[in-house]
TIMIKOL-672059 format. One record per residue: residue in one letter; x, y, z of N, C-alpha, C in turn. Coordinates in steps of 0.001 Angstrom, whole numbers, padded with zeros to 6 digits, always signed. Example, Ala and Ser with C-alpha at 12.3 -4.5 7.8 and 13.67 -1.06 7.14 Angstrom:
BEGIN
A+013190-005690+007800+012300-004500+007800+013200-003300+007800 S+012850-002250+007080+013670-001060+007140+012900+000030+007870 
//
This chain:
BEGIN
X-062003+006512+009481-060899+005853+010175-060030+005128+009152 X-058846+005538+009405-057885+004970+008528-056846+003605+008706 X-056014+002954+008014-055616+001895+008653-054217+002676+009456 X-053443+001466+009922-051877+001810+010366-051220+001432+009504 X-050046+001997+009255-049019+002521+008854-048209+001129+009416 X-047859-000157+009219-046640-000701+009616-045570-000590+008999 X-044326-000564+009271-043091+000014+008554-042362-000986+008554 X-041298-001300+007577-040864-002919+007426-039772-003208+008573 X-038889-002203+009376-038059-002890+010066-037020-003388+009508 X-035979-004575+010081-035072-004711+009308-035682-006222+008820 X-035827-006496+007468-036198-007507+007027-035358-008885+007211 X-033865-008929+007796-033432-010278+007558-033895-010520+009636 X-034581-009905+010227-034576-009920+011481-036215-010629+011683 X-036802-010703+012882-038518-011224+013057-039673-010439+012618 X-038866-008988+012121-040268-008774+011551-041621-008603+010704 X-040450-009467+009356-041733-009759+008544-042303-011423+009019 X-041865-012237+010716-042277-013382+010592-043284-012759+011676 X-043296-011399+012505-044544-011181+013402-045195-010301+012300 X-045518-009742+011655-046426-008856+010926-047734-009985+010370 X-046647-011211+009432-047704-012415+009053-048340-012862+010281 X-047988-013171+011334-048222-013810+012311-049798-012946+013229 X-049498-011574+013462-050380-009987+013432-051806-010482+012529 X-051651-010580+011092-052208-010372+009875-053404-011465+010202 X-052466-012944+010161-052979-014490+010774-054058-014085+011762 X-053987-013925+012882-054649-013590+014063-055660-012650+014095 X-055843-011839+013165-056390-010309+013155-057733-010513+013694 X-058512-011480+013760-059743-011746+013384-059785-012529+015235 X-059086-013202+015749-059077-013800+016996-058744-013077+017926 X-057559-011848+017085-057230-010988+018519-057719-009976+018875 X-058482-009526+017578-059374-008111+017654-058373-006953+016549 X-057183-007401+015825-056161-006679+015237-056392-005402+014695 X-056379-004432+014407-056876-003036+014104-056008-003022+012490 X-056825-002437+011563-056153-002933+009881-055281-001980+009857 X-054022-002942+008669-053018-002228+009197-052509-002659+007373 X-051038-001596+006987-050515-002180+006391-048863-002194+006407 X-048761-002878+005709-047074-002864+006098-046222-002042+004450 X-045437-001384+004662-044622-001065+004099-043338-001707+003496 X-043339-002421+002664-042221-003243+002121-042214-004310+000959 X-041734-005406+001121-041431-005705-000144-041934-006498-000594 X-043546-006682-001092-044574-008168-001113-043937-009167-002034 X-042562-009394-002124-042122-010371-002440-041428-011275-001523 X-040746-010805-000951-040094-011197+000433-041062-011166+001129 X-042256-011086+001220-043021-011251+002738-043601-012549+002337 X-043861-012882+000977-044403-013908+000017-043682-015198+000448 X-041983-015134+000320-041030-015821+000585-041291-016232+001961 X-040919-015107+002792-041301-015460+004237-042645-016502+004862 X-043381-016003+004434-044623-016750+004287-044639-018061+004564 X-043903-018676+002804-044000-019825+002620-042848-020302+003301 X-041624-020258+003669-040767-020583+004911-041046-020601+006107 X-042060-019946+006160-042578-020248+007892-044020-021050+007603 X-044224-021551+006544-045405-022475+006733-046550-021883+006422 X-046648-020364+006658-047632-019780+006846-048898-019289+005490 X-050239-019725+005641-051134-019265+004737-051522-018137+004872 X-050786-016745+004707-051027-015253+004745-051080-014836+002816 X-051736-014687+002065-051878-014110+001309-051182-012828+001103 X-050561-012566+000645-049817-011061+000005-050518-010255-001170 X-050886-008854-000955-050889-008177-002036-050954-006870-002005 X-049874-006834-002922-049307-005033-002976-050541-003823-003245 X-051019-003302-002659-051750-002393-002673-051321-000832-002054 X-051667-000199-002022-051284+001489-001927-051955+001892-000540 X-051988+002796+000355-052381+002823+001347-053348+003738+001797 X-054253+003611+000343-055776+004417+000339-056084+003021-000092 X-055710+001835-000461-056330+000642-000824-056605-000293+000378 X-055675-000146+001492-055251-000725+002593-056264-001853+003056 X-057660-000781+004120-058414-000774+004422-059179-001967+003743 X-059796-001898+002137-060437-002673+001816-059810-004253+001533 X-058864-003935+001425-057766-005164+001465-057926-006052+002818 X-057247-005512+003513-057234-006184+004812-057800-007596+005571 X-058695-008027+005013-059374-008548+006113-059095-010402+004743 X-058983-009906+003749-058507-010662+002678-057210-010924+002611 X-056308-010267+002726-055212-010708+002541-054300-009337+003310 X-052860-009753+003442-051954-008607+003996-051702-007905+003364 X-052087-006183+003087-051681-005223+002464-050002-005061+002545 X-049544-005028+001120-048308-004566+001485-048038-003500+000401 X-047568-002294+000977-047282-001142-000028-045704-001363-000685 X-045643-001559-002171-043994-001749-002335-043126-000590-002403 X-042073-001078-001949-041041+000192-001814-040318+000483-003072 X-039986+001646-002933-038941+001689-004134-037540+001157-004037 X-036860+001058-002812-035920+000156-002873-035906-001277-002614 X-034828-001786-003308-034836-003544-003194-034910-003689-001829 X-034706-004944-000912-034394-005945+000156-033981-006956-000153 X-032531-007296+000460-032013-008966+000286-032951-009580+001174 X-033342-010943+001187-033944-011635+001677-033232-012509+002176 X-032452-012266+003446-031259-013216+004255-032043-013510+005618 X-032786-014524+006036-032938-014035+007687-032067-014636+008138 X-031277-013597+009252-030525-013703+010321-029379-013341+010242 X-028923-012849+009033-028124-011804+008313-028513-010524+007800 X-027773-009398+008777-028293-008430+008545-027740-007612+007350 X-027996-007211+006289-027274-006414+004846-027747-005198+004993 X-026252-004316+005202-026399-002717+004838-026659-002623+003534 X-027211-003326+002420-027881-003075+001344-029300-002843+001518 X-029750-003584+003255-031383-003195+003060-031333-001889+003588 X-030484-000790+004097-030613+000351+004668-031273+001171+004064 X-031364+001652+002835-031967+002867+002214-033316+002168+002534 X-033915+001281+002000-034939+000691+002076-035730+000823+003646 X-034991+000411+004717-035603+000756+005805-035759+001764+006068 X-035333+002914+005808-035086+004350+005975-036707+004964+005159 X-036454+004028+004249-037675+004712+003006-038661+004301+003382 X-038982+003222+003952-040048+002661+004869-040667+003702+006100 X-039814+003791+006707-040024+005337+007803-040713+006152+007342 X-039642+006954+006653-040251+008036+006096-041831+008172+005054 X-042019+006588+004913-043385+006922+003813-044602+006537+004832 X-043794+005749+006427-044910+005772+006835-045218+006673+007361 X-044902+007722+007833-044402+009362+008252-045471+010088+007402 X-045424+009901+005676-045985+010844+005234-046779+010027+004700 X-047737+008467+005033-048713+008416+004791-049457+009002+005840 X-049185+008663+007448-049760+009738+008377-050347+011266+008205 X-049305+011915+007631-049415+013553+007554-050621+013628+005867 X-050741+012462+004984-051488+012970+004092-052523+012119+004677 X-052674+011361+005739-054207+010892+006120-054735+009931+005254 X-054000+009049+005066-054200+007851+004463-053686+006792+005669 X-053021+007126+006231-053034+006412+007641-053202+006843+008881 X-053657+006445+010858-054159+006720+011940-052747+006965+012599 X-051361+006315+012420-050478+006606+013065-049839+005222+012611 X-048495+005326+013014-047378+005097+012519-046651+003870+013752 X-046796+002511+013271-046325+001318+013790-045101+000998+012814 X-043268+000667+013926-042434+000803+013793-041679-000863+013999 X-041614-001446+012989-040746-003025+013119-039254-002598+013445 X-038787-003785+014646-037796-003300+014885-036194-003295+013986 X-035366-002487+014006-034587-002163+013338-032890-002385+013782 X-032085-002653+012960-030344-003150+013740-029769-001881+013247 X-029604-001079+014672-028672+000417+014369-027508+000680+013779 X-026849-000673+013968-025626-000419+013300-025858-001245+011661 X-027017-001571+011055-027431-001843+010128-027233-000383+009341 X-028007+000613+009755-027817+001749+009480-026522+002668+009242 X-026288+002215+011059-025026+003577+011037-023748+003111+009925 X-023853+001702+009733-022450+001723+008883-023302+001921+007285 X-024083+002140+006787-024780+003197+005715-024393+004633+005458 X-023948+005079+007121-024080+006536+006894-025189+007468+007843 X-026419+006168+008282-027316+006825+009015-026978+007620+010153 X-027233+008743+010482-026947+009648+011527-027553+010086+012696 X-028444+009493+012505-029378+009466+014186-028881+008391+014792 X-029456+008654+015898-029203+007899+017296-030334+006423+017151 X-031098+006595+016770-032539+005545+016570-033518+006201+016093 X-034540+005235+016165-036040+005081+015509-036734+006574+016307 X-036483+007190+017112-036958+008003+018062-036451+009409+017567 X-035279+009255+017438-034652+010584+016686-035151+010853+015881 X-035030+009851+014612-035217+010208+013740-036882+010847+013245 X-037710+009968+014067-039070+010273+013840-039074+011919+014249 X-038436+012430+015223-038441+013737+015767-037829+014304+014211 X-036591+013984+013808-036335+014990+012640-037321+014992+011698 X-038180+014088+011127-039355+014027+010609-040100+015021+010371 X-040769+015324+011829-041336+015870+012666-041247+017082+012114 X-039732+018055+012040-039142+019180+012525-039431+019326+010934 X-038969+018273+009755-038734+018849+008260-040022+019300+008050 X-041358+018700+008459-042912+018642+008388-043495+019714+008830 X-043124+020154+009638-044304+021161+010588-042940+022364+011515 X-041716+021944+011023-040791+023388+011590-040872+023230+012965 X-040049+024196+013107-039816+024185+014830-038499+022896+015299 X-038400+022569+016503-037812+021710+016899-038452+020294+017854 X-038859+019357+017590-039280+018570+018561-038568+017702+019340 X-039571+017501+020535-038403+016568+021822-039268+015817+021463 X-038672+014004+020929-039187+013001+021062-038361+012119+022389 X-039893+011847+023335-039659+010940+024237-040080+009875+023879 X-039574+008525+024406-039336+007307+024226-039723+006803+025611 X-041472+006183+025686-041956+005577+026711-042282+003971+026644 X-041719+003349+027641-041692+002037+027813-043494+001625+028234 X-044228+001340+027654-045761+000937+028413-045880-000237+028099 X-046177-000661+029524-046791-002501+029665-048508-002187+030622 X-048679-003548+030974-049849-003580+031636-049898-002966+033335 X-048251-002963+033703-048367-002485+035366-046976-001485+034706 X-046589-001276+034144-045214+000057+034251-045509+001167+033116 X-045184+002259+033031-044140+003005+032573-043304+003156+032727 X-042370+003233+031973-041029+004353+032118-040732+004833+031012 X-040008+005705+031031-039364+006808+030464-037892+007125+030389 X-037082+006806+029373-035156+007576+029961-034972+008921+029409 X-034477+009436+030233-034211+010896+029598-033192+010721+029161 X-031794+010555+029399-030889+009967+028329-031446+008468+027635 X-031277+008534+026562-031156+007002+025702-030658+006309+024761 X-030185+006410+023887-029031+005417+023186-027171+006500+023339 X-026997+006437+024676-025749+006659+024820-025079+005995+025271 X-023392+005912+025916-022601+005315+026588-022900+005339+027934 X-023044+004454+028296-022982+004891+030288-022066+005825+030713 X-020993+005984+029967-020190+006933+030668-020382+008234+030669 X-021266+008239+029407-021489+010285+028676-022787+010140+029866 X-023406+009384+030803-025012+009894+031053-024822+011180+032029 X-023794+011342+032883-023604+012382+033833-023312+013826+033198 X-022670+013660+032154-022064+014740+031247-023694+015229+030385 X-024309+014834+030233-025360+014611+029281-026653+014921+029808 X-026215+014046+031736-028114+014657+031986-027926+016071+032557 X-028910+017086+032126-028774+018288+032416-030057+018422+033095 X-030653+019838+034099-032198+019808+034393-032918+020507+033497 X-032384+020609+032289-033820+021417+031185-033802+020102+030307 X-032757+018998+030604-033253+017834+029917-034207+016944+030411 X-034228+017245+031871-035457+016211+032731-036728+017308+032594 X-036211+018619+032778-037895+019099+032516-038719+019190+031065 X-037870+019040+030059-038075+018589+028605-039050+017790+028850 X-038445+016556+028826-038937+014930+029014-040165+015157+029608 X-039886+015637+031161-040732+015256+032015-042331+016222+031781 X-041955+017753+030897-043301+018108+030788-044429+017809+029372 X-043307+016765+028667-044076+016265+027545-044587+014766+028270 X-044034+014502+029227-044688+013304+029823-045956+013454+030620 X-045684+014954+031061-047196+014891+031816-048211+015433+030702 X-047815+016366+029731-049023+016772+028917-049438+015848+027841 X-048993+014733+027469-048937+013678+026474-049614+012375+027084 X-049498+012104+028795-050305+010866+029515-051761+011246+030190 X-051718+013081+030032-053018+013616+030025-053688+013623+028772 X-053253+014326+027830-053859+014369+026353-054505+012976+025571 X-053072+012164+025909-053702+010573+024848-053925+009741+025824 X-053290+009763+026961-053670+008692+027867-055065+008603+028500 X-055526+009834+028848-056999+009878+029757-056190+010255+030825 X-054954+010310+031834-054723+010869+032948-054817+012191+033376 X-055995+012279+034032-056039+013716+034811-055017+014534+034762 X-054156+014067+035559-053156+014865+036830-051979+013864+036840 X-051087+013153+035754-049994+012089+035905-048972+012447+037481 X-048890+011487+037745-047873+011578+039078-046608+010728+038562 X-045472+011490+038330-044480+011470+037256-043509+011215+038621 X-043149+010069+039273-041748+009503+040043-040858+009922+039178 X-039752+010328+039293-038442+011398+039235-037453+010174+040006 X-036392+009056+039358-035547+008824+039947-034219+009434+039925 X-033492+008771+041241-031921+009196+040773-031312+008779+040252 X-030023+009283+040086-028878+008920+038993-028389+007971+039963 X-027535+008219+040923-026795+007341+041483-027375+006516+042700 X-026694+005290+043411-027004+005061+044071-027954+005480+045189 X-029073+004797+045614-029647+005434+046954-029836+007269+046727 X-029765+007368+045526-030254+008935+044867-029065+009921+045214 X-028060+009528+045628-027227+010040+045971-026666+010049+047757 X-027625+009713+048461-027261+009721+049526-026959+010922+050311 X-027794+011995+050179-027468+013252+050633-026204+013752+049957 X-025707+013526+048791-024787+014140+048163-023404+013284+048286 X-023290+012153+049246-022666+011367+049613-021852+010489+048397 X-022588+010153+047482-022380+009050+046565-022677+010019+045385 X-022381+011021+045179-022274+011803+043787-023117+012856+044214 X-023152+014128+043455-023673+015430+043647-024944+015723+042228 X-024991+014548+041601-026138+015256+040632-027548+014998+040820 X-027596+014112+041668-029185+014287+042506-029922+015347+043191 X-028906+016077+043431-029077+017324+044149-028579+018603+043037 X-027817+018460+042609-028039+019570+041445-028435+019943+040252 X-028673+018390+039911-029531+018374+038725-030738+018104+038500 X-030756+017124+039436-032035+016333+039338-033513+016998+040297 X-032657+017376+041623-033765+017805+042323-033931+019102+042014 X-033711+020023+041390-033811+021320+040917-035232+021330+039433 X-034915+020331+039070-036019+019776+037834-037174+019812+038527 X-037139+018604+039315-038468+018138+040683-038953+019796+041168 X-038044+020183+041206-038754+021569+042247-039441+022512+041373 X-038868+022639+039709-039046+023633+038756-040945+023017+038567 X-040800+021622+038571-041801+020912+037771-043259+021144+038959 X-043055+020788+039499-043740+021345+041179-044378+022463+041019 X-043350+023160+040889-043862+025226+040805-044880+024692+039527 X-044915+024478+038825-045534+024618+037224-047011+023550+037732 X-047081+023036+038818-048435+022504+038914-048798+021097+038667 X-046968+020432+038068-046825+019138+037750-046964+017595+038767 X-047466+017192+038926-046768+016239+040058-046198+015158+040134 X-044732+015638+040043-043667+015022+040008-042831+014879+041405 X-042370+013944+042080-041524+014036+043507-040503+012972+042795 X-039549+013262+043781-038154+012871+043910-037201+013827+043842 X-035315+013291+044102-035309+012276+043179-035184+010608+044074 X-035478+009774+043669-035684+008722+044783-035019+007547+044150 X-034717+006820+044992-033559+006008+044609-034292+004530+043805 X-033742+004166+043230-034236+003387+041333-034300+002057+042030 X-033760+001920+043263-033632+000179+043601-035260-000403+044709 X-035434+001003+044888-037133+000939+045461-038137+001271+045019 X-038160+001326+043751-039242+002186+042729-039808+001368+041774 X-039306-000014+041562-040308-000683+041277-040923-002158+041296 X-040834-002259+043000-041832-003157+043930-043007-002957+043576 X-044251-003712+043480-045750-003146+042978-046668-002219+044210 X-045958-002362+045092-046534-001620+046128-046058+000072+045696 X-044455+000617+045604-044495+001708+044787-044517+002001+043413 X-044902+001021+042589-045326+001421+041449-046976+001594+041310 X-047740+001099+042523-049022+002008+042434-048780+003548+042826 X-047604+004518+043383-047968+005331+043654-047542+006383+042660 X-047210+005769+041269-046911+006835+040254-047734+006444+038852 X-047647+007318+037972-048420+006991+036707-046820+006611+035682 X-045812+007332+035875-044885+007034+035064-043174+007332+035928 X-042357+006463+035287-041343+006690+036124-040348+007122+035189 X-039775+008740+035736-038976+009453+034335-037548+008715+035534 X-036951+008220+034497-035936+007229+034686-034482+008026+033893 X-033297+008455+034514-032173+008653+034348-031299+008472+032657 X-031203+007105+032933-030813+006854+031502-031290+005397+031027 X-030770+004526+029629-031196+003781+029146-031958+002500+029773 X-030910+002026+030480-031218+000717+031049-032020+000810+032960 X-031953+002088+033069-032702+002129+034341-034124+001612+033912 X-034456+002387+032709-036395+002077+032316-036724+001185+031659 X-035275+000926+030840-035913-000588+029880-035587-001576+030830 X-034947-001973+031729-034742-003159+032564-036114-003833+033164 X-036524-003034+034095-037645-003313+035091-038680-003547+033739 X-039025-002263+032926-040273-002562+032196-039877-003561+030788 X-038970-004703+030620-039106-005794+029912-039223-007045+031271 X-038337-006746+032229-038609-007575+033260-040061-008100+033326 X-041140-007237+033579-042620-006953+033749-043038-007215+032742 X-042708-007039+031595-043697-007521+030483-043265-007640+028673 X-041917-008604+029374-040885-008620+028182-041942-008670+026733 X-043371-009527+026939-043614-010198+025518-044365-009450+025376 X-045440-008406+025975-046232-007517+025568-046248-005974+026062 X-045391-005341+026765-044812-003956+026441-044387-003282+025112 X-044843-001865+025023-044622-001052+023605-044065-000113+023882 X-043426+000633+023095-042429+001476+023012-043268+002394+022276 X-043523+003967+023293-044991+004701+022057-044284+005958+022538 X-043748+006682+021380-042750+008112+021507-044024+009221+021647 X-043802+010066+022718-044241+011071+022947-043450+012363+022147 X-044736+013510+022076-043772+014773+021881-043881+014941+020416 X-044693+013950+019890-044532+014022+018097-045820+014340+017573 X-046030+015046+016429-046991+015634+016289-048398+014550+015250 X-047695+012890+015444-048293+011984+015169-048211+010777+016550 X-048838+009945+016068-049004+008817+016849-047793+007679+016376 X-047081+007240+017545-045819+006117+016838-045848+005294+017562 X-045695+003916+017549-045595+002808+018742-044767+001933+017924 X-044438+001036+018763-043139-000215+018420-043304-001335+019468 X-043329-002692+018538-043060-003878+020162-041751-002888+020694 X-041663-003804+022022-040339-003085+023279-039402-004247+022570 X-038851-004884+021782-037817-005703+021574-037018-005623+020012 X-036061-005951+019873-035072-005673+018397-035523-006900+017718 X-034464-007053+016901-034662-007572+015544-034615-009396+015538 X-033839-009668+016881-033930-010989+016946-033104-011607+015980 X-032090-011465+015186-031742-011910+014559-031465-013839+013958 X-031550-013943+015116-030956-015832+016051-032258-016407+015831 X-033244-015708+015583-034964-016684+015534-035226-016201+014237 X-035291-015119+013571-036051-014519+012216-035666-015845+011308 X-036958-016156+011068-037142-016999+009558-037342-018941+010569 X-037695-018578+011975-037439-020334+012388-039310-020838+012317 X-039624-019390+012802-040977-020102+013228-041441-020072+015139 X-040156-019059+015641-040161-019045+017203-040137-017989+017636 X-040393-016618+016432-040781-015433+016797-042370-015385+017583 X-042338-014654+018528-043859-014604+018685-044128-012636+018606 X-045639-012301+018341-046070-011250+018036-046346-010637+019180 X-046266-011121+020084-047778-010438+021267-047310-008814+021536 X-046135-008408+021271-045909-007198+021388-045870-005880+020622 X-046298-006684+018935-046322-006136+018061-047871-006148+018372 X-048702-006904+018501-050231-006710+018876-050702-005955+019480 X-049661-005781+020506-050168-005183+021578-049798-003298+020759 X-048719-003470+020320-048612-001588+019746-049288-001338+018772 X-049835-002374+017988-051388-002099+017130-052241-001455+017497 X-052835-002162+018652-053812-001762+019441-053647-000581+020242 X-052366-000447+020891-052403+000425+021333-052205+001849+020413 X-051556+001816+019441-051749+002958+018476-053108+003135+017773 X-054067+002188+017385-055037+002562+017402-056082+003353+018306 X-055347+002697+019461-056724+003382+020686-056020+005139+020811 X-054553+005295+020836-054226+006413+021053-054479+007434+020015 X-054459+006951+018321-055084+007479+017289-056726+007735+017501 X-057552+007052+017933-058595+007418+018120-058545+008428+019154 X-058345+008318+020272-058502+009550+021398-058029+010570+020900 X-056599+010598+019914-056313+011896+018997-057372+012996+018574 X-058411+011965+017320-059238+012430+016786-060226+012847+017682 X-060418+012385+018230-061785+012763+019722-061231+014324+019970 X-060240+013879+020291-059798+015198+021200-059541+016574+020230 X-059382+016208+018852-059759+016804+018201-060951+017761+017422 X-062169+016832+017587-063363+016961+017147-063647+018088+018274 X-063656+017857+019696-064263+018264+020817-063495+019953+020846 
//
């Protein structure tokens, strides 16, 4: 068993003040060993600005493991990091980028269990040059340079009472109608059922299918893509043995009375799935991409910019995608062995 892979995120943001904070705790919360990817000088800095007695030391991530429990492994990067919190510098971009990608291919050479993602400022990137959409894309192009082919990375919201799922996600509200198609919900939706069977332990997932528009459309009343897009998916997914129903309208779907009657809710576009599932469990929900031919998780929240470096970041969600990438890395290997 190998450690995790943490990836630095954007450094002037909370997440080198939750990784120390992770590191601190490891031993009270049950923490699964981990290392972080970045710059053990700045985490050093950080450290001592937040008060904190976390030990730093740069080690490699076949060293990780024995490290750990002594002090915070940190693998150094080859690119610099300004050390601004709460100012974000497109000078740390290559650097976050390089962070990704090495935690990517410490995974694939098995020096790490799967791949934990600090959160990142997109337009940190995009004015770099970066060309994906997010952390989700890009892990999919990863994916595709590694092992060929093309992959669909889905992007699942998991807390203690929700899933969800968006089949559109970092777009405009206005492109989502133009954009959702039904080989894009049956994409999504059949890596959602073979991915909450495979790593999750679910039998038979019962995959709620909402609508786009109001009241699901209203018999066609209030827009026509509930019925031509959406319920044509539902019916394809059905035939195939899936069990998926809808499409059903988003403003009754998640009371706890119908959120016992699904395992995951494939949700329209961005803010239909992240709303309800930060609502439910803003401080400990994870963000764990399906569809990839590794294990990836992320707290559900950004970079925080307004708290990084005060001392009022809290971790519980970065804990929580520790753990949960560990447990899903282990069932990997199980399911492997068997």
């Amino acid at each position: 068993m190998a450690s995790l892979a943490l990836t630095a995120g954007d450094p002037s943001g909370i997440g080198p003040d939750i990784a120390l904070l992770a590191w601190a705790r490891r031993q009270a919360l049950g923490i699964p060993a981990f290392f972080l990817i970045g710059d053990p000088d700045l985490m050093a800095r950080r450290a001592r600005r937040l008060g904190m007695d976390v030990p730093i030391q740069p080690s490699s991530p076949a060293d990780a493991d024995a490290v750990f429990q002594r002090a915070l492994p940190v693998v150094p990067l080859g690119n610099s990091f300004t050390d601004t919190p709460g100012m974000s510098d497109m000078l740390n971009a290559a650097g976050i980028i390089e962070s990704i990608d090495r935690a990517v291919e410490a995974v694939e050479d098995r020096f790490a269990d799967a791949v934990v993602t600090l959160p990142i400022a997109k337009k940190t990137l995009y004015d770099s040059g970066f060309r994906h959409p997010g952390h989700t894309e890009y892990l999919a192009h990863l994916a595709d340079l590694r092992h060929g082919g093309s992959h669909t990375a889905v992007m699942m919201l998991c807390g203690p009472e929700l899933r969800t799922i968006p089949v559109t996600i970092h777009i405009p509200i206005a492109d989502v109608p133009g954009q959702l198609t039904t080989e894009a919900i049956l994409a999504t939706a059949r890596i959602a059922a073979r991915d909450l069977a495979r790593r999750f332990g679910i039998d038979r997932p019962r995959l709620a299918v909402l609508g786009l528009n109001p009241h699901a459309g209203e018999g066609g009343t209030i827009g026509d893509e509930d019925i031509s897009v959406i319920l044509p998916a539902v019916e394809q997914l059905q035939h195939e043995g899936i069990a998926a129903f809808g499409p059903l309208p988003a403003d009754t779907m998640f009371h706890a009375r119908a959120r016992a009657s699904y395992d995951v809710a494939i949700c329209m576009y961005h803010d239909q799935a992240l709303i309800p599932a930060k609502m439910l469990a803003f401080d400990d929900a994870v963000n764990v991409t399906l569809g990839l031919p590794f294990v990836r998780t992320s707290p559900d929240h950004g970079t925080a910019f307004d708290i990084a470096g005060t001392g009022r970041a809290r971790a519980d969600s970065l804990v929580a995608a520790l753990k949960l990438a560990r447990r899903l890395a282990d069932a990997r290997s199980e399911a492997a062995i068997a």
